[in-house]
N, C-alpha and C positions, 0 to 999 in steps of 0.2 A: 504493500500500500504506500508505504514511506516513496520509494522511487513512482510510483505512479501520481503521488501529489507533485512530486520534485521536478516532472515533465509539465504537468497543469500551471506550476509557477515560474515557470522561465518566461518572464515579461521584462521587457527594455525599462530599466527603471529611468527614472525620469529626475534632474537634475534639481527639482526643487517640489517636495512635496505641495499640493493643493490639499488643504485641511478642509475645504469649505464642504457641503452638502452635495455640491455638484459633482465636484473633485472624490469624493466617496464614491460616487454611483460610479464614475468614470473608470475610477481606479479598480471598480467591483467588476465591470465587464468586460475589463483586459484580462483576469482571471476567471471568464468563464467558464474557461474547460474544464476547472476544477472545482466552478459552483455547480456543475452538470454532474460531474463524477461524483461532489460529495451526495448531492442530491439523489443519484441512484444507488450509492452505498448503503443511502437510507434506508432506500424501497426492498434490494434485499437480505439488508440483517433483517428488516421486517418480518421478512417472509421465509425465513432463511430453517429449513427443516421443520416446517412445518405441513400439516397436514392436507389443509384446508387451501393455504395460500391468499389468493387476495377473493378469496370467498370472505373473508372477516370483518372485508371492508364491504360487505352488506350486512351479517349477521349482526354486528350491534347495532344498527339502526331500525332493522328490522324486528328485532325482539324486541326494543325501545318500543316501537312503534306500536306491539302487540300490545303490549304491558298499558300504554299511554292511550291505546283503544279501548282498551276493558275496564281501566279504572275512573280514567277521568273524562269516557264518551261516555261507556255504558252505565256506569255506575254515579258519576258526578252528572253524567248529560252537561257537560257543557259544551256550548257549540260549536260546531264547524261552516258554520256559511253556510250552509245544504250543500256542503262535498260532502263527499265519502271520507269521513275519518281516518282510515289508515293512509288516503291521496294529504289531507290537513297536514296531518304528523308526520310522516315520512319525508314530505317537500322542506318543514322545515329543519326537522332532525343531522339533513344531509349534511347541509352547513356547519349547522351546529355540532357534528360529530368530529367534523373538519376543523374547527376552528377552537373546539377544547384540546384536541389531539394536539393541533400544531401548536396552540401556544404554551401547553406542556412540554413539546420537546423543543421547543423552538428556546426556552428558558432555560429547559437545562445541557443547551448545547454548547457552548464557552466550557463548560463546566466537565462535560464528557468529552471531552476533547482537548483538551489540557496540553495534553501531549503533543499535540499541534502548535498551540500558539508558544509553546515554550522552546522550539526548535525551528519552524523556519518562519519568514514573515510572509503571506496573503493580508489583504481585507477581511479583516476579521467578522465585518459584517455579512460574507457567504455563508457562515455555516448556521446563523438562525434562518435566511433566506433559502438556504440549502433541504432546513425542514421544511419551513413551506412549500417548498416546491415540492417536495415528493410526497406530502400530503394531499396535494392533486390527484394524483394516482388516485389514490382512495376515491376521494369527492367523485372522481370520473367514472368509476365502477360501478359507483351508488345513483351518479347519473343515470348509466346506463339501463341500472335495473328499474328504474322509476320509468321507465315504457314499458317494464309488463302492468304497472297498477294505470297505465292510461290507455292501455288496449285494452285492460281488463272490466275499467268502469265505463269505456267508452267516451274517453273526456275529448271534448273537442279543443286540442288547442288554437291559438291564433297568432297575429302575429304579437302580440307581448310577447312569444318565447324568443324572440329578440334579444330581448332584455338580459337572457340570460347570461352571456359571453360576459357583459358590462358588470354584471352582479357578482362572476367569478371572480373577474380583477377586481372591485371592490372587497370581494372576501377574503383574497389573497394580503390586500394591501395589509385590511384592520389587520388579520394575523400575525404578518410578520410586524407591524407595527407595534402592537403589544410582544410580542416574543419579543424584539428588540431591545426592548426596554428590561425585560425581565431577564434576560441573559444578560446583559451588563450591571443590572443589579443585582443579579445572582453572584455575579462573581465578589463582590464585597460583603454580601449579606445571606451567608447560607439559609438563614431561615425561610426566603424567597420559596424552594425546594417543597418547603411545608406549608406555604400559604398559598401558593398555587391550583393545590386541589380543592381547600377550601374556596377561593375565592370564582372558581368555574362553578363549583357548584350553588354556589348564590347565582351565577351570572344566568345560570339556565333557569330560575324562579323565575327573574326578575326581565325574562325577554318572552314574548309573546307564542312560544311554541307550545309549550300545555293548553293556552288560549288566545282568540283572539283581541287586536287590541280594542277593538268596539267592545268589551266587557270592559277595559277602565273603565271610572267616570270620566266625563272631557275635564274637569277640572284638573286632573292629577294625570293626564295624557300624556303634556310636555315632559312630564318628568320619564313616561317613557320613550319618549321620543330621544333623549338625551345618552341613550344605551345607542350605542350605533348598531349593535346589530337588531335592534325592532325594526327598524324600514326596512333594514335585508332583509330579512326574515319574509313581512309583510310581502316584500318585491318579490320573490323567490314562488310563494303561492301563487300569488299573479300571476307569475309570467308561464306558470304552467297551468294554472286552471284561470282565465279570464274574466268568469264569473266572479269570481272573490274581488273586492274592492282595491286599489292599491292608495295606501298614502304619500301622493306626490312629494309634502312638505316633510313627512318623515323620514323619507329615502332622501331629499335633497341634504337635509342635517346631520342622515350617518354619514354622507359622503364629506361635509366639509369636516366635521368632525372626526373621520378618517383621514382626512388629508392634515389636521391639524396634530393627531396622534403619530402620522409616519413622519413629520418634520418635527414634532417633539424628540418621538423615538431617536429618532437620528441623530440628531443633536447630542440627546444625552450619552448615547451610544460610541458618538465621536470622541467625546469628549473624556471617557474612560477609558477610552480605547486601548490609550500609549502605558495604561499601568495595569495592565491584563495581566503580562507573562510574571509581573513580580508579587501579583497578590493572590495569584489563583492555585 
């Protein structure tokens, strides 16, 4: 592995670092080969002697879904727009499976990796990037199997499913925006490691995928609106079932509000960057 990174980093170094935000990105796509290779190293330790393979990346959403049918359609009846509740649950789960996954690993990738930043120098921003990228994989399987529940109930799509592609890159960004963050702060504050799990699992209460957000009251709406993944969520149903409403002003808000967490993230990210290999 070591000589196969040591091929992905042979880039002309450049006579005066660019520390700025742009200068990151730029510096990160000269080392693509090696944001590609970490990215599928990902996909198969993932999957690496296992039984199943990338069947797992439907199984937990899928049984999610079962569980979140029985309890809180059948038993709570709370509603689904007149879908089909396992098409409600499943659409929004997909993301959401995606986007606890990644910024779980995405946090403690600095940290598993150690080894790396202490022996040669890359942009150390590829390797939370690296997880989101091969948490795609996943998302794209579970894509895939979400046309048997639209064959199956007959859903007419339209063209919202447009929308989709745009929804990805917005689901990508928030991910690695939050991972960002939290791998840079993992490395100074191990506790991060433990409060990670903790804090996904509030984050799935408190986003609209048990229900929808027409059960807020509109008074305290805003305050869901301010979770950026409610309008993905919200967008995501949409663009596969038509019928369900979309909140324009909600989705316009995760996105600024993702775009104001990926130049946060960055930021903070750069800016611990240079005392990585001496504290980690």
């Amino acid at each position: 592995m070591n000589s196969a990174v040591s091929e992905c980093t042979e880039v002309p170094a450049r006579s005066v670092k660019d520390e700025s935000q742009t200068g990151v990105l730029l510096e990160s796509w000269q080392y693509r080969e090696l944001f590609y290779f970490l990215a599928w190293r990902d996909v198969k330790v993932r999957y690496k002697q296992t039984a199943l393979g990338g069947l797992w990346a439907v199984i937990q959403p899928f049984f999610t879904m079962i569980i979140f049918t029985l309890l809180f359609g059948q038993l709570a009846n709370i509603p689904s727009g007149g879908v089909p509740r396992p098409v409600f649950y499943f659409t929004a789960l997909l993301p959401w499976t995606y986007l606890s996954s990644t910024v779980s690993t995405a946090g403690m990738s600095l940290v598993l990796n150690s080894g790396l930043l202490t022996k040669i120098y890359f942009p150390r921003v590829i390797l939370p990037a690296a997880a989101a990228l091969s948490g795609l994989v996943d998302f794209f399987i579970g894509s895939a199997f979400l046309v048997c529940f639209v064959v199956y109930y007959r859903i007419s799509v339209g063209w919202s499913l447009l929308l989709w592609p745009f929804l990805v890159v917005l689901m990508f960004t928030l991910a690695l925006s939050i991972g960002m963050f939290l791998a840079a702060l993992n490395v100074r504050f191990r506790d991060v490691k433990h409060a990670i799990p903790f804090g996904i699992q509030l984050w799935l209460f408190v986003s609209p995928i048990i229900y929808p957000s027409s059960m807020v009251p509109e008074r305290y709406r805003w305050l869901l609106a301010l979770n950026p993944l409610s309008g993905l969520i919200e967008a995501f149903r949409h663009a596969l079932v038509p019928e369900l409403p979309i909140h324009w002003d909600m989705l316009g808000v995760s996105a600024v509000i993702t775009l104001l967490l990926f130049i946060g993230g960055l930021e903070y990210f750069k800016r611990t960057e240079r005392v990585f290999a001496d504290i980690i």
